[in-house]
C-alpha positions in Angstrom: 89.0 118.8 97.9 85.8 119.6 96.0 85.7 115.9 94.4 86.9 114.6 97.2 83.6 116.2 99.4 81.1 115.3 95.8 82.1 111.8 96.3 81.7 111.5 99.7 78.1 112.6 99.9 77.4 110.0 97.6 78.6 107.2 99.2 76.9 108.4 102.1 73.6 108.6 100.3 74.9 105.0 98.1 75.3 103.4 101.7 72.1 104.5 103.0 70.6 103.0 99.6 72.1 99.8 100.3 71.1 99.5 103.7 67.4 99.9 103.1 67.3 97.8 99.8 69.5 95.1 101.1 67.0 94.9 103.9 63.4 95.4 102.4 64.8 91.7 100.3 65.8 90.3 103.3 62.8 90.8 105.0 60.7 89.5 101.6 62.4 86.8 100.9 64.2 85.5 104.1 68.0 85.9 105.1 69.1 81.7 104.5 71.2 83.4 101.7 72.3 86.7 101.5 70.2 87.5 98.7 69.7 91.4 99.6 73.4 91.6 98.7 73.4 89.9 95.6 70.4 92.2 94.5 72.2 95.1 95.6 75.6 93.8 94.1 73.6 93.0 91.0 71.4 95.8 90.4 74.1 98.3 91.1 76.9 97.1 88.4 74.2 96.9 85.9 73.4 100.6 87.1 77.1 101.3 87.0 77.0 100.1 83.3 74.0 101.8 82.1 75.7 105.1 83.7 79.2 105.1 81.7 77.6 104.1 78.5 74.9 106.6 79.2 77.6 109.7 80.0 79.9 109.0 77.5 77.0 109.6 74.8 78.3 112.7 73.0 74.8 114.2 73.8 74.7 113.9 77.1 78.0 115.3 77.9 77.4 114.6 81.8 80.0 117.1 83.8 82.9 115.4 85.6 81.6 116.3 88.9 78.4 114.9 88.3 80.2 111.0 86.8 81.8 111.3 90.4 78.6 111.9 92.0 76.9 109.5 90.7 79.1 106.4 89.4 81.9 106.8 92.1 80.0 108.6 95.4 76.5 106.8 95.3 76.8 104.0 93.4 80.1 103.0 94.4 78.8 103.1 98.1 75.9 101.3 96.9 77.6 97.8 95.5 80.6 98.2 98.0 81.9 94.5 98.2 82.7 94.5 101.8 79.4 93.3 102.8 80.2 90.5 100.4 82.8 89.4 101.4 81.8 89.5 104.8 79.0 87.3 104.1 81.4 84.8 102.4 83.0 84.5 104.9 80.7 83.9 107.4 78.8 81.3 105.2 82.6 79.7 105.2 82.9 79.6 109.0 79.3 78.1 109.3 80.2 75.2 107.3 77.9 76.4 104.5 80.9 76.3 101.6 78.3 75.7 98.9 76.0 78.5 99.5 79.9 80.6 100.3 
C-alpha cells in the first residue's frame, strides 16, 4: 500500500509537470503541432534514462521507494502517452495524416 500511495503522489506532481510545461511551449511556439507534447514526451524519456543509469550506479544506491518516486510516480505521470495518442488521433480526424 506504501508504494502504491509513493507512486501516486508522483504522478500527481508528474501530471501537474506536464500540464504546465506542455503549455508554456504551446503558448511560445504555437499549437499547429503538438509540439508541447513532443517536448514533454522527449525530455522526459531522456530523464527517465539519465534516472536508471544514474540509480543503478553502485554509489548511488538510490532506495526502492525513492526509484518509484521518481522514475515510476513523477516521471511516469510526466511522459504519460495518452495525451499522444489523443493528439494523433485528432490530427487523423482533421485530415492532417502527415503531421499525425
Amino acid at each position: 500500500m506504501r508504494a502504491l500511495v509513493i507512486i501516486a503522489l508522483g504522478s500527481a506532481l508528474g501530471g501537474v509537470a506536464r500540464y504546465w510545461v506542455s503549455g508554456l511551449v504551446a503558448a511560445r511556439i504555437g499549437e499547429t503541432f503538438p509540439w508541447g507534447t513532443l517536448v514533454v514526451n522527449v525530455s522526459g524519456s531522456a530523464l527517465i534514462g539519465v534516472l536508471a543509469a544514474w540509480a543503478d550506479s553502485a554509489r548511488v544506491g538510490l532506495p526502492p521507494e525513492a526509484r518509484q518516486f521518481l522514475m515510476v510516480g513523477v516521471l511516469g505521470g510526466y511522459t504519460t502517452f495518452s495525451s499522444f495518442s489523443l493528439q494523433t488521433l485528432r490530427l487523423l480526424q482533421d485530415g492532417d495524416g502527415w503531421r499525425a
